[in-house]
N, C-alpha and C positions, 0 to 999 in steps of 0.2 A: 522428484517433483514432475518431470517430463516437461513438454513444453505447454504453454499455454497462450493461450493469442491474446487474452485480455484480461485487463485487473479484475474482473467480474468473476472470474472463472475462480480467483485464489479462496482459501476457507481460512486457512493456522495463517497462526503468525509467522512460521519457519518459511512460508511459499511466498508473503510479501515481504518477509527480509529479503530473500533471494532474489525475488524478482527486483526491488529497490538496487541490490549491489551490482546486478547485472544491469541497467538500465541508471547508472553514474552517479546513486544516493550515497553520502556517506554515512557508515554504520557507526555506532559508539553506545555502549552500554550506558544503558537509564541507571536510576537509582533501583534497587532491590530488583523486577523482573520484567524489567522493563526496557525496551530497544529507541535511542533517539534514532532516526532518520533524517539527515538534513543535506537538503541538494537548493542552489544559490543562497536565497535569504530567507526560505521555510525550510520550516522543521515540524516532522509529526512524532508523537511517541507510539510506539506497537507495544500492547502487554506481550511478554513471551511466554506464555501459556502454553501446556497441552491441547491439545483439540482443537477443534473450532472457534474461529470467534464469534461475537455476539453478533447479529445483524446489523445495531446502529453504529458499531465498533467497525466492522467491516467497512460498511458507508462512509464514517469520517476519516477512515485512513484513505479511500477512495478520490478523494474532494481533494484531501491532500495532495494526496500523489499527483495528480490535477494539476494543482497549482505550483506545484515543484517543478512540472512540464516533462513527467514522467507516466500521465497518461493519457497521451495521446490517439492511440485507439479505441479509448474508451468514450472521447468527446463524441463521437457520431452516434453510437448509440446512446446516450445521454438524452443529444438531441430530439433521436427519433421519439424517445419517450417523453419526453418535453415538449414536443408540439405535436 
């Protein structure tokens, strides 16, 4: 995967797993193909698909991650683009 500075950067599902288990998310297998993620009192679900994810898919595991307080580098630029 190499490194990457921010959740923006990720596309697959396989690079925001990784990035979630490296940054204190615990992993546990969804139902059928699917990945829970859950770090305090949220939890997101990741499809584990080949390829890319969809854009809005991308976006809501974003938010997530967010709110999980797993992305924290990503709040500045959020901001910039917010106001």
């Amino acid at each position: 995967m190499g490194k990457k500075k921010d959740l923006n950067a990720l596309r697959t599902s396989r690079e925001f797993i990784a990035w979630a288990e490296k940054h204190g998310g615990e992993i546990r297998r969804g139902k059928g193909s699917h990945i829970h993620v859950r770090k305090k009192e949220v939890m997101t679900t990741i499809p584990d698909h080949p390829g890319d994810l969809a854009t809005g898919t991308r976006r809501a595991i974003i938010k997530a991650f967010i709110a999980m307080g797993m992305g924290v580098l990503l709040v500045a630029m959020l901001a910039h683009w917010l106001f």
